[in-house]
Structures are given as structure tokens and as C-alpha cells.
C-alpha positions as CSV (number, residue, x, y, z in Angstrom):
1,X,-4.7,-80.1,-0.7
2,X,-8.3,-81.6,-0.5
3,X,-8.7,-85.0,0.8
4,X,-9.8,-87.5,-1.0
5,X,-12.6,-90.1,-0.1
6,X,-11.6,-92.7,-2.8
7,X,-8.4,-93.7,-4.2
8,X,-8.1,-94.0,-8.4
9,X,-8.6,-97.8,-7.7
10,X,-11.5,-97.4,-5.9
11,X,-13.1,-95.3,-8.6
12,X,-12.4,-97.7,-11.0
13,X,-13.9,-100.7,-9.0
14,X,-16.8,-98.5,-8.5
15,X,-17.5,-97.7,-12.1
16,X,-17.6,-101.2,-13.0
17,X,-19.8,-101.7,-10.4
18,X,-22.2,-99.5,-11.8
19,X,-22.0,-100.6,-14.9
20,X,-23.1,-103.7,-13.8
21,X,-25.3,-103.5,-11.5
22,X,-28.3,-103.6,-14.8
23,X,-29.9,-101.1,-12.1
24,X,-30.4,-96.7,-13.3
25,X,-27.7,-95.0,-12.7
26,X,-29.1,-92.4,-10.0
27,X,-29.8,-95.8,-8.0
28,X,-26.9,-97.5,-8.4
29,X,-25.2,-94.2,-7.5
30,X,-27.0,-93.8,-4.0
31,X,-26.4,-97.0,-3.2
32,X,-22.4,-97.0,-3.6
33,X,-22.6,-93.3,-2.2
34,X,-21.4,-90.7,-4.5
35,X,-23.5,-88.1,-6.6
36,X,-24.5,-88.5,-10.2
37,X,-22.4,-85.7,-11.3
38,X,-19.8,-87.3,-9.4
39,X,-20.3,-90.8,-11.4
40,X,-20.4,-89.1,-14.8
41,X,-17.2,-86.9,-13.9
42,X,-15.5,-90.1,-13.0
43,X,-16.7,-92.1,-16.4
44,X,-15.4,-89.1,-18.5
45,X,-11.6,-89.2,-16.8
46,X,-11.9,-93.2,-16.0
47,X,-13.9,-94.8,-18.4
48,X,-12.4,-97.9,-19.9
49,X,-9.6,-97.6,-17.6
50,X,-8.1,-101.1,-16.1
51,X,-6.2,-100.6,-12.4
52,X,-2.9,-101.1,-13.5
53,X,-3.2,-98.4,-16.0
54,X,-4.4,-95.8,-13.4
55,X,-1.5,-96.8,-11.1
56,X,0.9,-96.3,-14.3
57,X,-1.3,-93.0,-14.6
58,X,-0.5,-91.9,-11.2
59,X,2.9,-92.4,-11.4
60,X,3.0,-90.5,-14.7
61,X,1.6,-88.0,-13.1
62,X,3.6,-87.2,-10.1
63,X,7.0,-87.3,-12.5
64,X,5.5,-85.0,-14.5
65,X,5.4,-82.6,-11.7
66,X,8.8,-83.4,-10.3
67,X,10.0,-82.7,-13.8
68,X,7.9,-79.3,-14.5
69,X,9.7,-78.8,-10.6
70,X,13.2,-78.9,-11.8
71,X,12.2,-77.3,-15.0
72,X,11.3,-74.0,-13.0
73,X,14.3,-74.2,-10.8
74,X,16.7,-74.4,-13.5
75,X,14.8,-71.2,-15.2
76,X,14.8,-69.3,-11.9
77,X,18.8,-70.2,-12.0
78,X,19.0,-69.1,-15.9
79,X,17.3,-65.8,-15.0
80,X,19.6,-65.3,-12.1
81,X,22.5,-66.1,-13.8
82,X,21.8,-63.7,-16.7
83,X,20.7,-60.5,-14.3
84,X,24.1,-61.2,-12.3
85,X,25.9,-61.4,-15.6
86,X,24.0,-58.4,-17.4
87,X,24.6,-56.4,-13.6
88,X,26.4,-53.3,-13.5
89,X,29.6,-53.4,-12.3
């Protein structure tokens, strides 16, 4: 998995700090360190976004992939169940 140099909080303190900064955004991008595209990329998935709402985003997120987890185990058991029922005896 690739690393990641900020954390979702860290995104969203950065935003806001170029969104106040009353400076261009290529400039206030250089001087927090990240590209423009990278800036933009983060407004479109961010934007308006408080810090408890990204944690509560987070968390959605990793049940959704325990959950998608357990829904393709119980499929792999379904299908083995029905080839060992359907089996020729």
C-alpha cells in the first residue's frame, strides 16, 4: 500500500490554510509543499469537510471493507456449498 505523507486531518488543516492565506493558489501551494493538482484533488474529495467528519469518514470507510470482506467469504462458502451439494456422488 503507498504511504501517505499527510493524514485526512492534515489535508483538511491544509486546505483551510489555503484558503486563507488571501495569497494565489500556486503560492500558497509551494509554500505548504504539495502540487497544485494535488491541492485541487484534495478540495474536490475534502472541500467543506470539518475534522470530525473525516475521522467519521475514515471509520466509515474501513467497515465498509470489513463488511464487503465477509460479504465475499460468505459467497466463496455459498459457492462451495452448492458445488459440494450439486457433486457427483
Amino acid at each position: 500500500m503507498k504511504r501517505r505523507r499527510f493524514s485526512e486531518e492534515q489535508i483538511v488543516g491544509i486546505l483551510r490554510a489555503v484558503a486563507q492565506s488571501g495569497k494565489g493558489v500556486p503560492e500558497a501551494c509551494r509554500e505548504q509543499g504539495i502540487a497544485e493538482n494535488t491541492y485541487y484533488r484534495w478540495r474536490r474529495k475534502y472541500g467543506g469537510v470539518s475534522v470530525p467528519e473525516v475521522r467519521r469518514l475514515r471509520e466509515l470507510e474501513k467497515e465498509n471493507a470489513r463488511l464487503k470482506r465477509l460479504v465475499a467469504e460468505r459467497d466463496l462458502e455459498i459457492d462451495a456449498m452448492k458445488e459440494l451439494l450439486s457433486g457427483n456422488w
